[in-house]
N, C-alpha and C positions, 0 to 999 in steps of 0.2 A: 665564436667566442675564444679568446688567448686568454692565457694565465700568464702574470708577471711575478717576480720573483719581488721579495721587500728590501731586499738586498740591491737589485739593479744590476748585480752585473751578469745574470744568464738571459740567455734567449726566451725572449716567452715560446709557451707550449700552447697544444690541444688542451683540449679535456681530457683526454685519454693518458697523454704524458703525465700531466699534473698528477693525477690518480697513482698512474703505476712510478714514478722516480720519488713520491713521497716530499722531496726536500730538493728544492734547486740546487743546482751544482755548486753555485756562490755560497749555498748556508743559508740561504734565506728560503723563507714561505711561502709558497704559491696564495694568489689572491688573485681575484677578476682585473679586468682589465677596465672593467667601469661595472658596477650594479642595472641592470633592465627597471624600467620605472612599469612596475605592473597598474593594470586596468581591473580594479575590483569586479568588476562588469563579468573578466574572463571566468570568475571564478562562481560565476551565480550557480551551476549545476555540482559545485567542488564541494563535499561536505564532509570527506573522510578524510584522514590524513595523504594516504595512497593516492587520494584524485588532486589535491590539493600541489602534493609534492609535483606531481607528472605534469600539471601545469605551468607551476614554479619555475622548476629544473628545469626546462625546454629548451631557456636561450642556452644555459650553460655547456650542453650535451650537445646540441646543436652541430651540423655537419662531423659528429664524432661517429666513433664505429658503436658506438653504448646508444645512438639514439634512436632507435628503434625499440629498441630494450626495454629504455626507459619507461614506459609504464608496469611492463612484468617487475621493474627491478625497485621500483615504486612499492609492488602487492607484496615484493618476499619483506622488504624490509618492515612495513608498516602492516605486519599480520595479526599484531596483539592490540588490545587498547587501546589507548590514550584519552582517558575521561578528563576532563574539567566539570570538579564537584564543588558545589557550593558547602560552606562551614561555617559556623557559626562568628560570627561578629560583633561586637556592642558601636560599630561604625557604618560604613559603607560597606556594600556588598564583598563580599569577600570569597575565594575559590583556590581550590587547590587542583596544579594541573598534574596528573599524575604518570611519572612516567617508569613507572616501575614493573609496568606488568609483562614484561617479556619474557624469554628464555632465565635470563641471569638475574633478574630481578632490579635491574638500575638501566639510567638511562641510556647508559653504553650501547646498551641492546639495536638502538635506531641505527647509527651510525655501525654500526660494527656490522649491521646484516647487508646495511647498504653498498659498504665497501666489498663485503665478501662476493654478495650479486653481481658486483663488476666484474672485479679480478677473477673470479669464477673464468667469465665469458672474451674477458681480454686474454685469458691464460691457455685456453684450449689449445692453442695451434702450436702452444712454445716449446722446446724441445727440453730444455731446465725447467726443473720446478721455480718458482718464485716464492723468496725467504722472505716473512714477514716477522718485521722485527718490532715488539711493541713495549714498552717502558709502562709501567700502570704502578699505582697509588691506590694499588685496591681493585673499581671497577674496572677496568678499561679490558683486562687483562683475560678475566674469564667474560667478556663479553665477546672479545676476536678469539680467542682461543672456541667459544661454541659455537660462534658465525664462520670460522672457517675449518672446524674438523670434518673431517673425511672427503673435504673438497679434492677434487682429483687436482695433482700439478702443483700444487700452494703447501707449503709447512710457516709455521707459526713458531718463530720464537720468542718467550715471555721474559723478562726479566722483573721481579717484583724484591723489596724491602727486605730483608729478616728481620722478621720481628714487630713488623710495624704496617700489618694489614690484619682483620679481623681473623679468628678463627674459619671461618665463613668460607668469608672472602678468598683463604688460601687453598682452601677447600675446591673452590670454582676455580683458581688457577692450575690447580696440580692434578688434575680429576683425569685428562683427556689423555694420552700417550698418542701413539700412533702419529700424525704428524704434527702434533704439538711438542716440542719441548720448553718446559717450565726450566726455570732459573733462579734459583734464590741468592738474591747477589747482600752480602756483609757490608750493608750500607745504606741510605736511605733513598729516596725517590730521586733525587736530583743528581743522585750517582748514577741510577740507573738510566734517568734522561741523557746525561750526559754520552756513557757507554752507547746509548743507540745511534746519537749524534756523531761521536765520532769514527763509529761503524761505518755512517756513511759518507766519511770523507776519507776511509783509508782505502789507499788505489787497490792493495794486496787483496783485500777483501772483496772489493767489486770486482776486480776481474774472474774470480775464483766462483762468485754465489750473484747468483740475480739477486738484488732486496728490495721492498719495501716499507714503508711502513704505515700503523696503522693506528697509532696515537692521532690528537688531536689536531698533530702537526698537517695530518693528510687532509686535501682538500675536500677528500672524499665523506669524512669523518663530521666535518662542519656545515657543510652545506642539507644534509638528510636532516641533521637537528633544527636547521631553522626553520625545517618545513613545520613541525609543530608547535611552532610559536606562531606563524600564519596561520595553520589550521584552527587552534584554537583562538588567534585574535579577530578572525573574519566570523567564525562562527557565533563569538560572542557583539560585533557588533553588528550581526544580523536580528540576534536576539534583544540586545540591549539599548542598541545604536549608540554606544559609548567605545571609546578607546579602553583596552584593554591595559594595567601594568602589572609588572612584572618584577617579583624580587628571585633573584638568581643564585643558588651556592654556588661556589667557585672557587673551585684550586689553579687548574694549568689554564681558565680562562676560555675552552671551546666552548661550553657550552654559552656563556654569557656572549660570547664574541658570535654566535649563530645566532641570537633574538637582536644583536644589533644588524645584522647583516638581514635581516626579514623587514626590520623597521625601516632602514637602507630602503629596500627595495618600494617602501609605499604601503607597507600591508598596517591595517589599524591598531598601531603597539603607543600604548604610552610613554611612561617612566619606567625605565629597565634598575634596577637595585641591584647589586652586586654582594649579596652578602659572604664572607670569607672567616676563616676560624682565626685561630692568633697568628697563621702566616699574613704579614701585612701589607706586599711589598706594592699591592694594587690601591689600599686604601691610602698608604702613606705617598704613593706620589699623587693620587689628587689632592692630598691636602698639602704638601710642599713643591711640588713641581719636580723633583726630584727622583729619577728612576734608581735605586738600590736595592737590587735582589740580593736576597743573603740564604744561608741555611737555611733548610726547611726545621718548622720545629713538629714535633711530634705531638698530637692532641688526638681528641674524642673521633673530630670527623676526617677519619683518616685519609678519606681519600683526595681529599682537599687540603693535604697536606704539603703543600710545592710552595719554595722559596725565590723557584726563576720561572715563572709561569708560562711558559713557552708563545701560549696565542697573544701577549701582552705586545709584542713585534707585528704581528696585523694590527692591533688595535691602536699602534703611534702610526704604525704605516696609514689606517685610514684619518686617524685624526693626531696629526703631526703634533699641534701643539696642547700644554695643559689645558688652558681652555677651552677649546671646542673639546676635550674629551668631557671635561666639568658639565659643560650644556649635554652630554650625550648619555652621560652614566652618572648615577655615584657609588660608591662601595662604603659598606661598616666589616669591622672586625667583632667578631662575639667570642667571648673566653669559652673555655671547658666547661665551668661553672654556671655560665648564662647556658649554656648547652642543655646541662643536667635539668637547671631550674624552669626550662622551658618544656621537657619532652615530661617532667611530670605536671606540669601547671594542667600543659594542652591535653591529657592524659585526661584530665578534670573535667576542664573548662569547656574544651570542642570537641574530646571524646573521638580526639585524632589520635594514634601510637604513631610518634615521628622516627625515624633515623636520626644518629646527632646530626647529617649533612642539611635534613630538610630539617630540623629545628633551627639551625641558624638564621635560615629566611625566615618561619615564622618570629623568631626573636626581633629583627630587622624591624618585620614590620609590625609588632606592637609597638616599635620604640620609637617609630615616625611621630610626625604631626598629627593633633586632630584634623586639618584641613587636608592634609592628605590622605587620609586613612576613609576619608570620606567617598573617596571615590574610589574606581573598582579594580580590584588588585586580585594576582595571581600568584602566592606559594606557589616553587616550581618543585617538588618532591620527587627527586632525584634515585634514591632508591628505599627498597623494603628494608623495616624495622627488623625483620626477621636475620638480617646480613649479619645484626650488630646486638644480639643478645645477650651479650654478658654485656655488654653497658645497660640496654635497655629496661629489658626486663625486672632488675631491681629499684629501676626507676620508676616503674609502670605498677608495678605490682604482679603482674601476673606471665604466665606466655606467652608468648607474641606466637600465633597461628603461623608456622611454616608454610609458604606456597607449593605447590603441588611441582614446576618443575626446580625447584630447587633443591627441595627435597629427595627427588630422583640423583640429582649431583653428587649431594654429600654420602649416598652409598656406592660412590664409586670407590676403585681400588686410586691410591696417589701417587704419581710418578714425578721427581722432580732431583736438580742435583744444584748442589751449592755453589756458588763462585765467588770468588774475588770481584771487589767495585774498579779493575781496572780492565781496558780494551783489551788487552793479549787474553785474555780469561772467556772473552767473549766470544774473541774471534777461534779459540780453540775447539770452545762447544759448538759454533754453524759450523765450521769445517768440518 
């Protein structure tokens, strides 16, 4: 299997490349070279997410130095849950697929261990550490940062918002010292995207520091999340014998861009939903054809907070024009307000405590059709309520139950240093 760039003009790679250079040399995104058409058949003995991935993945890793590995590197990443729970409905079947149960408490956790797993085992032999450089909107950020500390050979640099991630949340980024350095950049998410972007096209920088990175951008990052969107759609239409859908939160777009790439593949996905907070720039080109990314604005579900959604480039790359994306996806925007009004309805009604991220999907998908709501849908719950307590909890009424390792987090000591939202600030602190 090669990786091609969306851009067109670098060499395709391994597996291996794609992983460790992060971002083609053109600028563009590693993507397959064509999707494998899977055989449900392969997968009759596959029931946990780990077996399920190690199946998946096979062609990808394939004649790579990682494929051998591949199932150990399967079991680190997918060590905690992933339940699909049934919840209350006045419709069709309805479930929430829960992916919050990790280290960090959000979904980051799959992807972030999977890539650690690798570069771990690619990085042994190298005589430089390798620089991981990661941009986050909240989760992304203390999910690599606890997937890769104390790995031998690897440092993590974070760049996150002031100002504009949860208490929490900054909490799980600035926790770790050692070879994490945290970065609080005077500016918002798409400053800090930008900064890691053009990190990796300044010469001065590469010749100086190996890097990579570990946002969404990484092939490594997308491919482990789509394994859970097969695991749980095959498991439910062994149980159901129905196609499984899916309503998705979505700021920078891997995660939804992983349940298309599983559907891709053949595995039993329905309708994939796309739901986004007031950044719009995914809803407003399906409804005008039009791509305009603009500022991000700043709301309830912070992490979802992206106005150039970086995987929105795979997703014209696989589906060139508006219309086949229309047939493949669609996306709603839900305000702050639909937010609030939702985490305390559900609070009520289903006796769910949402995060604002995963009350968007649940808002989505009350506001559907009757004929669609009739059939069987998957909330994807992205992360714990517990991240996001000063919103929630006066919503809810009461405390949201802290999880047991998150909780260990927030009594760390905090190490972190401010920067400027421009690259000379950036390249100061890796040097």
């Amino acid at each position: 299997m090669k990786f091609r760039s969306t851009v067109g003009q670098a060499p395709m790679v391994g597996f291996c490349e794609a992983l460790l250079q992060g971002i083609a040399p053109d600028g563009g995104l590693y993507v397959p070279e064509y999707f494998p058409d899977v055989e449900l058949t392969d997968f009759a003995d596959a029931r946990t997410p780990a077996q399920v991935g190690t199946i998946m993945l096979a062609p990808f890793a394939r004649g790579s130095e990682l494929e051998a590995s591949l199932p150990v590197i399967c079991q680190e990443a997918f060590s905690f849950p992933i339940p699909l729970k049934r919840i209350p409905s006045d419709s069709g079947p309805l479930y929430v697929l829960e992916l919050f149960h990790g280290p960090t408490a959000a979904f980051k956790d799959v992807g972030a261990r999977f890539l650690a797993a690798c570069f771990e085992r690619l990085n042994r032999n190298q005589q430089a550490p390798l620089t991981i450089l990661v941009a986050t909107s909240g989760d992304t950020g203390g999910a690599v940062a606890a997937a890769f500390h104390g790995r031998a050979n690897t440092r993590v640099v974070v760049l996150f918002p002031k100002g504009l991630v949860s208490g929490r949340q900054e909490k799980q980024l600035c926790c770790w010292g050692d070879n994490v350095l945290s970065l609080r950049v005077n500016g918002n998410f798409d400053d800090c995207q930008r900064m890691v972007k053009e990190a990796f096209a300044n010469p001065e920088l590469n010749q100086a520091v190996r890097l990579s990175s570990a946002n969404s951008i990484n092939l490594g990052r997308l491919l482990p999340q789509a394994v859970y969107y097969a695991a749980a759609s095959l498991n439910y239409w062994r149980a159901a014998g129905q196609k499984l859908n899916f309503v998705i939160p979505t700021g920078n777009l891997g995660n939804g861009q992983a349940c298309v790439w599983a559907k891709t593949m053949g595995f039993p996905i329905g309708k994939i939903v796309f739901a986004t907070n007031e950044n719009r720039p995914i809803p407003d080109y399906l409804e005008t054809g039009d791509w305009s990314p603009g500022a991000s604005i700043a709301t309830l579900a912070s992490a979802m907070d992206v106005g150039n959604p970086s995987n929105m480039e795979r997703l014209r790359d696989m589906l060139p024009r508006v219309e086949l994306m229309r047939e493949a996806v669609s996306a709603y925007s839900v305000s702050d307000e639909n937010i609030r009004q939702q985490i305390s309805r559900d609070e009520q009604a289903r006796g769910e405590t949402w995060c604002p991220h995963t009350a968007t999907a649940a808002y989505v998908y009350d506001s559907l059709s009757e004929s669609d709501k009739a059939q069987s849908w998957a909330l994807v719950a992205t992360a714990h309520p517990a991240k996001f307590e000063t919103i929630v909890e006066p919503l809810v009424g009461h405390p949201v139950e802290i999880p047991e390792a998150l909780a260990r987090l927030l009594d760390l000591p905090t190490h972190v240093s401010d920067i400027e939202p421009v690259l000379e600030a950036l390249v100061d602190a890796v040097k």
